[in-house]
C-alpha positions as CSV (number, residue, x, y, z in Angstrom):
1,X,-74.4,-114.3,62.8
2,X,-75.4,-116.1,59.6
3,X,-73.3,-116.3,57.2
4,X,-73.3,-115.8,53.4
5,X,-72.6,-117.2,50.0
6,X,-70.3,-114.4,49.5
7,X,-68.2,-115.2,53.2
8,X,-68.3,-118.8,52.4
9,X,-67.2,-119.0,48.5
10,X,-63.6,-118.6,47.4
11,X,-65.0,-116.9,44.2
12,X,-68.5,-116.2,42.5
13,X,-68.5,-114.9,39.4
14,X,-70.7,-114.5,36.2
15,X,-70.1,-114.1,32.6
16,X,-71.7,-115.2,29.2
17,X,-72.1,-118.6,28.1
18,X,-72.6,-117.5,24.3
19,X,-74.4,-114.5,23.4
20,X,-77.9,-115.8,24.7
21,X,-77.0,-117.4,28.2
22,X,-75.7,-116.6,31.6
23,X,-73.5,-118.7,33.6
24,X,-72.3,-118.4,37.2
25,X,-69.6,-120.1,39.2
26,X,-69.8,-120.4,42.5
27,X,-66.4,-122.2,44.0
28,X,-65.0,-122.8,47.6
29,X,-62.0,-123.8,48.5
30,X,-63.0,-126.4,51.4
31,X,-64.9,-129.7,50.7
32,X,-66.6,-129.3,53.9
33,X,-68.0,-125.8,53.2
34,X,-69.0,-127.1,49.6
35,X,-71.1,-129.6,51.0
36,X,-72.8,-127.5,53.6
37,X,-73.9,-125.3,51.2
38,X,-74.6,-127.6,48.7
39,X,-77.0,-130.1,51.5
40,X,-78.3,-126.7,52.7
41,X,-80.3,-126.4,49.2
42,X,-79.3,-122.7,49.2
43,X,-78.6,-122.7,45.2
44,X,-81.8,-124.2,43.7
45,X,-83.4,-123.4,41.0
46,X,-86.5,-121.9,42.3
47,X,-83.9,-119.5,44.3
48,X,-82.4,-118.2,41.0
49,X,-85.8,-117.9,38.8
50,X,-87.0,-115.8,42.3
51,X,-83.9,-113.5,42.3
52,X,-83.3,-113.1,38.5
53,X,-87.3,-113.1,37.8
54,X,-86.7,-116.0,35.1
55,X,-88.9,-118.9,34.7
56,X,-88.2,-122.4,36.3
57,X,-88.0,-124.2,33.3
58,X,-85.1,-122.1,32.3
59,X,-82.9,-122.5,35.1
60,X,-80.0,-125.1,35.4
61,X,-78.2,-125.8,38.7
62,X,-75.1,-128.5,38.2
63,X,-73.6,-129.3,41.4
64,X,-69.4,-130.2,40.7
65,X,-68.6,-131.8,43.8
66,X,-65.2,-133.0,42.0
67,X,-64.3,-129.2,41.4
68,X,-65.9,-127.4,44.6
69,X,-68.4,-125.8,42.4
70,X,-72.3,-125.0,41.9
71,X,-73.0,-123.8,38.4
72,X,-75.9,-122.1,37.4
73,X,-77.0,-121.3,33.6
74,X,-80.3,-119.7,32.5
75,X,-81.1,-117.6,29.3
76,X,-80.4,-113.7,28.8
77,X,-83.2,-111.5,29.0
78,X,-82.0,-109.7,25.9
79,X,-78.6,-111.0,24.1
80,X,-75.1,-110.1,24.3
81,X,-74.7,-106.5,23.4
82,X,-78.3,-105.5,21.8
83,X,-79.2,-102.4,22.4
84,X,-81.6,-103.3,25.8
85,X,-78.5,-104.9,27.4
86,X,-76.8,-103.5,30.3
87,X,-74.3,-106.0,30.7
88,X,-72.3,-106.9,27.8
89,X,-70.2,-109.8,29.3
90,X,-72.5,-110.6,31.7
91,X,-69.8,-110.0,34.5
92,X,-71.5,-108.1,36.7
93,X,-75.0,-110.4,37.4
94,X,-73.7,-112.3,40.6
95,X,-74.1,-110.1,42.9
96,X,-77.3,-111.1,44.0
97,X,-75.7,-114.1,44.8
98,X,-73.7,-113.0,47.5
99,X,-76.0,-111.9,50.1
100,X,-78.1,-115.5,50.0
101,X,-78.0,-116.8,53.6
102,X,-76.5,-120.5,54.3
């Protein structure tokens, strides 16, 4: 069975990077699992602008290896708590995330 970003990470999460960007963290808590999925080229940015429908040139994928970590940072669709936005903190836009196969 194939697993998932969401078996394999410690914590994914999303919030606001100021009122015009979205950032997620995705951490593990094993070096070896960070670097599988991180060699695996699971999180790149053609992934995200696919999933979140944004365009490649927005998307930035930062790979920590000191920290465990895979950021990823792109643009809001509409800002921080204007009246077309759904999600005022931005904390519930990684769940996409955690169904990508590894």
């Amino acid at each position: 069975m194939q697993q998932t970003i969401g078996d394999l990470a410690v914590l994914v999460r999303s919030k606001n990077a100021g009122p015009f960007w979205l950032t997620f963290d995705i951490m593990f808590d094993s070096p070896d699992i960070y670097k599988n999925v991180r060699d695996a080229n699971i999180i790149t940015r053609e992934k995200i602008a696919e999933i979140y429908r944004r365009k490649l040139d927005d998307i930035i994928v930062v790979n920590h290896d000191a920290a465990l970590a895979i950021k990823v940072s792109f643009p809001r669709a509409h800002s921080s708590g204007s009246a077309l936005d759904s999600d005022v903190f931005g904390g519930q836009q990684y769940a996409p995330l955690l169904s990508l196969n590894v």
